[in-house]
Each structure stands twice: as structure tokens, then as C-alpha cells.
C-alpha positions as a Markdown table, in Angstrom:
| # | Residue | x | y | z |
|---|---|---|---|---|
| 1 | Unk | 0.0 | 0.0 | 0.0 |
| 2 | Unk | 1.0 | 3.3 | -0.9 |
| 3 | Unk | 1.7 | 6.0 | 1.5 |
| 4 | Unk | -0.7 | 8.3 | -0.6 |
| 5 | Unk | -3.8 | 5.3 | 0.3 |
| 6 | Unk | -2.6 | 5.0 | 3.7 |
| 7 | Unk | -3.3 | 8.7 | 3.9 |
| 8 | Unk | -6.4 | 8.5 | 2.5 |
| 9 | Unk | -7.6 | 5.8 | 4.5 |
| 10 | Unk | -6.7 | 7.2 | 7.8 |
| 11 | Unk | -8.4 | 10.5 | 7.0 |
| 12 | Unk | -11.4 | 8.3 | 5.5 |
| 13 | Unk | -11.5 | 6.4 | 9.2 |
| 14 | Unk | -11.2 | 9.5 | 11.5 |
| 15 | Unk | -14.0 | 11.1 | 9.1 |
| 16 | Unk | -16.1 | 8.3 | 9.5 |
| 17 | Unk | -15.4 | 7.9 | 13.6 |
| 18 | Unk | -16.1 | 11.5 | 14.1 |
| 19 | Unk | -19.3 | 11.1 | 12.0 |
| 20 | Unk | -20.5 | 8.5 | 14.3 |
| 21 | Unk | -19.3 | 10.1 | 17.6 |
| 22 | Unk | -22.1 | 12.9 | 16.3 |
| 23 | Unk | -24.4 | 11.0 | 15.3 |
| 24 | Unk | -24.7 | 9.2 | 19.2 |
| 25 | Unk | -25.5 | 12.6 | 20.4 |
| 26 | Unk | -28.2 | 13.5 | 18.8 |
| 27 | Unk | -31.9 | 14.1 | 20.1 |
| 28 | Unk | -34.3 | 11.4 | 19.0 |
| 29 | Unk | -37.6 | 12.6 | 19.7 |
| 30 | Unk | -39.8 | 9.3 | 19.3 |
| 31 | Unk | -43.2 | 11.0 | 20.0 |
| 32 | Unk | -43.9 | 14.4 | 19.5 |
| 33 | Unk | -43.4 | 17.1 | 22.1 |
| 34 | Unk | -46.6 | 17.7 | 22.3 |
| 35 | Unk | -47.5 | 13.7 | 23.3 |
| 36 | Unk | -48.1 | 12.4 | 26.5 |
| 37 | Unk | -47.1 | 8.9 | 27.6 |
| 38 | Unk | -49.0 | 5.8 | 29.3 |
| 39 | Unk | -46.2 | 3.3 | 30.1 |
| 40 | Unk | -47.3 | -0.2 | 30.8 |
| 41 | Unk | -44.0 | -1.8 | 32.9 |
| 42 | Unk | -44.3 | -5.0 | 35.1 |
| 43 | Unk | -43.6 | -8.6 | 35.7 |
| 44 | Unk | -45.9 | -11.4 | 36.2 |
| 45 | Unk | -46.0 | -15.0 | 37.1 |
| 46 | Unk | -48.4 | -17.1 | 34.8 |
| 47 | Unk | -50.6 | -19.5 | 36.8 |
| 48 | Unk | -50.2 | -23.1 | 36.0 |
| 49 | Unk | -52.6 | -25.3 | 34.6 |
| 50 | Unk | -52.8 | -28.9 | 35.6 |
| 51 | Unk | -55.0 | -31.9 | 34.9 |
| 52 | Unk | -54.1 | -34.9 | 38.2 |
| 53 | Unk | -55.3 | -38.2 | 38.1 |
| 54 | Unk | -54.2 | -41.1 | 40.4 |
| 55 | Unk | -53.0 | -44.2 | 38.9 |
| 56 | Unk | -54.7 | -47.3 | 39.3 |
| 57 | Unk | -52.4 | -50.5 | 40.9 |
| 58 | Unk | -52.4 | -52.2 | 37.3 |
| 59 | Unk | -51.0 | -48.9 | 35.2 |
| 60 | Unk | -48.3 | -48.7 | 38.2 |
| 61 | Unk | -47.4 | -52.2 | 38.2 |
| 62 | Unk | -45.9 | -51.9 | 34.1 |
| 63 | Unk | -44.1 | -48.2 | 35.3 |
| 64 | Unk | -40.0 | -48.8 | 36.1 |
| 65 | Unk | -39.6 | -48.4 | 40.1 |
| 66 | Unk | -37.5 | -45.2 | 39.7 |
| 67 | Unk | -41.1 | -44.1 | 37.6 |
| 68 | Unk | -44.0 | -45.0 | 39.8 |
| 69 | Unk | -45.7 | -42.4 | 41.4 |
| 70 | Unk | -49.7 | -42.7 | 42.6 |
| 71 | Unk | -50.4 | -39.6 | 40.9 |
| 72 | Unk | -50.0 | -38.5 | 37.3 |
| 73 | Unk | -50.1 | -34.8 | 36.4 |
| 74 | Unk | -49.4 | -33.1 | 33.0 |
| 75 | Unk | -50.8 | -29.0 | 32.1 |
| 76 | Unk | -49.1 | -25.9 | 30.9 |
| 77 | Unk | -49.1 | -21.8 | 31.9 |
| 78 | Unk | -52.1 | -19.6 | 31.6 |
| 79 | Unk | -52.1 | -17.4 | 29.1 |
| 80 | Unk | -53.5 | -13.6 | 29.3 |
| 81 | Unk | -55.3 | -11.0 | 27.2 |
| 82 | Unk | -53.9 | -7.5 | 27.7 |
| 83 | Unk | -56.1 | -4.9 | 26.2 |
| 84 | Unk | -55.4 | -0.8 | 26.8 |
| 85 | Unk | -58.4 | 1.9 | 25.4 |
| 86 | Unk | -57.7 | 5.6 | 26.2 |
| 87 | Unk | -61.2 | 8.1 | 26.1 |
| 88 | Unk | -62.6 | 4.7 | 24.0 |
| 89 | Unk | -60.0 | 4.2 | 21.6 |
| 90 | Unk | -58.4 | 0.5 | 21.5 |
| 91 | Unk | -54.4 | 1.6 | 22.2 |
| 92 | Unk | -53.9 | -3.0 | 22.8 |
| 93 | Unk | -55.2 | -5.9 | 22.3 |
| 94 | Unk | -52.9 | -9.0 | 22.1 |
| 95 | Unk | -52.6 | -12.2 | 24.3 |
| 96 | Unk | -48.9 | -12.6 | 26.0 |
| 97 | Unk | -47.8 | -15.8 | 27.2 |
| 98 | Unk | -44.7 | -16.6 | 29.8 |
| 99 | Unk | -41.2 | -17.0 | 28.3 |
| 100 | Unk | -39.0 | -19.6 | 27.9 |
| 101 | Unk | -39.3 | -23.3 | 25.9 |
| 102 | Unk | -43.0 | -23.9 | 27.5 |
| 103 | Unk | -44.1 | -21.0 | 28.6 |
| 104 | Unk | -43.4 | -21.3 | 32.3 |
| 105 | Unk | -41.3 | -17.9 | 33.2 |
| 106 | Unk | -42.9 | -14.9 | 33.4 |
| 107 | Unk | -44.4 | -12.7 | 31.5 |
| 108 | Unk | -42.8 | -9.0 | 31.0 |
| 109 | Unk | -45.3 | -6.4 | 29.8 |
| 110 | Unk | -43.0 | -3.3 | 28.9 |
| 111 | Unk | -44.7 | -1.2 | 26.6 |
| 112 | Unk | -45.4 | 2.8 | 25.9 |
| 113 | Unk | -48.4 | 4.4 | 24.2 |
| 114 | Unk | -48.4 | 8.1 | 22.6 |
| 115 | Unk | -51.9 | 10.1 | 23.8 |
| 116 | Unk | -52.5 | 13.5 | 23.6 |
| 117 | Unk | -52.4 | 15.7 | 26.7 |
| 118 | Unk | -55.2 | 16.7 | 28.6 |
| 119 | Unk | -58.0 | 14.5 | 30.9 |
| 120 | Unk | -58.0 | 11.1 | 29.6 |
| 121 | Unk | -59.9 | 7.8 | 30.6 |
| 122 | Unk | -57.8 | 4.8 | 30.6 |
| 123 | Unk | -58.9 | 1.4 | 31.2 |
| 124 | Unk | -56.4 | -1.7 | 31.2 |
| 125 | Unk | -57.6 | -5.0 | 31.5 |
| 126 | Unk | -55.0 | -8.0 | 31.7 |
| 127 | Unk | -57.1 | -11.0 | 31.9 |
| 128 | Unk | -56.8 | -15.0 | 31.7 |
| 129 | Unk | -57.7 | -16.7 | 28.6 |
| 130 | Unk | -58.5 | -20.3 | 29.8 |
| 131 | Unk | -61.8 | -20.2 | 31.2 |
| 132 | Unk | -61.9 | -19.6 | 35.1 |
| 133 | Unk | -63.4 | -23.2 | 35.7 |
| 134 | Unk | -60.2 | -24.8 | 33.5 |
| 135 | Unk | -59.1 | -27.9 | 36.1 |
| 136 | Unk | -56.1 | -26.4 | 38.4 |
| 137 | Unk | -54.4 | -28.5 | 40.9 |
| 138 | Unk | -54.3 | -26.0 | 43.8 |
| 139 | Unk | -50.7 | -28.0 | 45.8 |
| 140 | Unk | -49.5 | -26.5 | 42.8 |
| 141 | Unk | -50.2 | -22.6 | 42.4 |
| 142 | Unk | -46.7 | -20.9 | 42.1 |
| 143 | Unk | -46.3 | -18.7 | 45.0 |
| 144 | Unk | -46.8 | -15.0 | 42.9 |
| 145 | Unk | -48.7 | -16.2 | 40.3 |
| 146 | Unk | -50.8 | -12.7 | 38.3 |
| 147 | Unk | -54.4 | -13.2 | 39.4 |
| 148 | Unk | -56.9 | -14.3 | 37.1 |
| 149 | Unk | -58.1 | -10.8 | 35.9 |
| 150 | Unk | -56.7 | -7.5 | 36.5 |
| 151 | Unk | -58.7 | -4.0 | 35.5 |
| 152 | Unk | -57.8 | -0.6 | 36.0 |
| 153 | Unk | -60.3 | 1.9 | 35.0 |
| 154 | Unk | -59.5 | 5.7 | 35.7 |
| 155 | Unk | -59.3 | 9.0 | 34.4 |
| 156 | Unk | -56.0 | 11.3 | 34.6 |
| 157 | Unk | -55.0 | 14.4 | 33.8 |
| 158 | Unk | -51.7 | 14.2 | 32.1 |
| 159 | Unk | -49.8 | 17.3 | 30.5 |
| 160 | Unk | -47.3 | 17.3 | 27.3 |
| 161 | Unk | -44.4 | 15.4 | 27.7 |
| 162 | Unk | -46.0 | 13.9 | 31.3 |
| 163 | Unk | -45.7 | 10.1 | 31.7 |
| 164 | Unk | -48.4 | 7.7 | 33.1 |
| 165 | Unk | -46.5 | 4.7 | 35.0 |
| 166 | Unk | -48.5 | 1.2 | 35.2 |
| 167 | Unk | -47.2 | -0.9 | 37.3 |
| 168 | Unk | -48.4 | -4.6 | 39.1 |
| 169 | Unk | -48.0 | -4.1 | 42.9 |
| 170 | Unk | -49.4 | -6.2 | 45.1 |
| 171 | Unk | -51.5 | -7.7 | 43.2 |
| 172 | Unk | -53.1 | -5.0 | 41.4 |
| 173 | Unk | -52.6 | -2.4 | 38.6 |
| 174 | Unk | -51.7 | 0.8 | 39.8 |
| 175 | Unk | -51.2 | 4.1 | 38.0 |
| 176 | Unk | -48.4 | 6.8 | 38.9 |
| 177 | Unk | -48.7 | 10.2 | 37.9 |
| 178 | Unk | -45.6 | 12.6 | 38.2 |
């Protein structure tokens, strides 16, 4: 290489890095100045679903001795509808199931939702999907577990730029206001 392109390359390279140095700096505005902000942020345990039935002598008798248990149990996590409306207006509607492989770990609901300033009625409803009467094997409720359906309906008065934060605490959806 030439010492004329090695030249060239390092002012090409310093050009580019200061470029980029600038470029990290600047203001992203991702909703208008103007825009309020309802901020759904929590973490919730999905309740477990399981079907039990004891085995009878016979089925227990064919099971390997490291295998043989009197009772049999197989199920999966819940899964819940989260649905937002501000003044009316459907912001969400989805259904959100836990993480991991099957769906056992918990569920994060992170989310953020532009509305215009002023007095606003929101009402957040993060319910179970299963039907309430869906078998559950109560030894086996997972300590924390998100109850079966969650609603918070209220009205706030939020100013530009302001942020609604809801959050799961003890058991229930609360809003903070700044």
C-alpha cells in the first residue's frame, strides 16, 4: 500500500469515527413534544394449569420403580389478554404468554403508548384466557402467580411530555402520575 492510500484511509477512518461520535449525540424525539405517555412496565408469574389423576395399581405395576408415582399430572401456563383503550379508543389488544421453551417464566409487559395531553380515561384490563373453571391443581399454584383478571379503570389528567407509569403491585394495577 502506498503512502498516498494509507493517507487517505486514515483521514477516510477518522471522518467516519467523528461522524458516528455525532451522530450518538443527537436528540431522537420518538413522539412528539406535544405527546403524553402511558407506560405499561411490570412482571408477572403465569398461573399453571394442571390436569391430576391417580394411577390405578395395574398402570403402576408396568411403570420402572424409579417411575412410579400414585399420581400423574401433565398442564401448561395460563395465558392472558392485555387490552389498553384511552377516552374509548383501542391503544392493545394482544394475548402474551410466559417466556422460555414452555411458557413457564414470566411474562414482562413493557410497553409505551403516545396520547394526547389533557383529561384522559384509561382502562387496562390484563385477563386470563382459559376459562376460570379450567381444572387447576391448587398444591401446585406458584407462590406469585398474576391473578386471574386484572382491571384498572380511571381517568387522569396528564400534560405534554408527562408520563403515566403502570405498574403490578401487590397484586393490582396501579397508576403513577408525576
Amino acid at each position: 500500500m502506498t503512502w498516498r492510500r494509507r493517507i487517505v484511509a486514515l483521514v477516510v477512518t477518522v471522518g467516519f469515527g467523528w461522524l458516528l461520535a455525532k451522530s450518538s449525540a443527537a436528540d431522537v424525539r420518538w413522539h412528539g413534544a406535544d405527546a403524553a405517555v402511558v407506560r405499561l412496565s411490570w412482571v408477572a408469574r403465569p398461573e399453571r394449569i394442571e390436569q391430576c389423576r391417580d394411577l390405578t395399581p395395574e398402570e403402576l405395576a408396568t411403570r420402572p420403580a424409579h417411575m412410579r408415582q400414585a399420581r400423574e399430572c401433565s398442564g401448561a401456563s395460563a395465558t392472558y389478554r392485555l387490552s389498553l383503550a384511552v377516552d374509548g379508543a383501542s391503544h392493545e389488544d394482544r394475548v402474551l404468554r410466559g417466556g422460555g421453551l414452555r411458557n413457564d417464566r414470566a411474562i414482562f409487559v413493557l410497553d409505551e403508548f403516545p396520547v394526547s395531553p389533557g383529561q384522559r380515561r384509561v382502562v387496562i384490563r390484563f385477563a386470563r384466557v382459559e376459562p376460570a373453571e379450567a381444572p387447576m391443581d391448587s398444591s401446585n399454584v406458584r407462590r406469585g402467580a398474576v391473578p386471574r383478571d386484572l382491571t384498572l379503570d380511571t381517568t387522569v389528567t396528564l400534560s405534554a411530555s408527562a408520563v403515566a407509569l403502570v405498574a403490578l403491585v401487590d397484586g393490582r394495577l396501579q397508576l403513577r402520575t408525576p
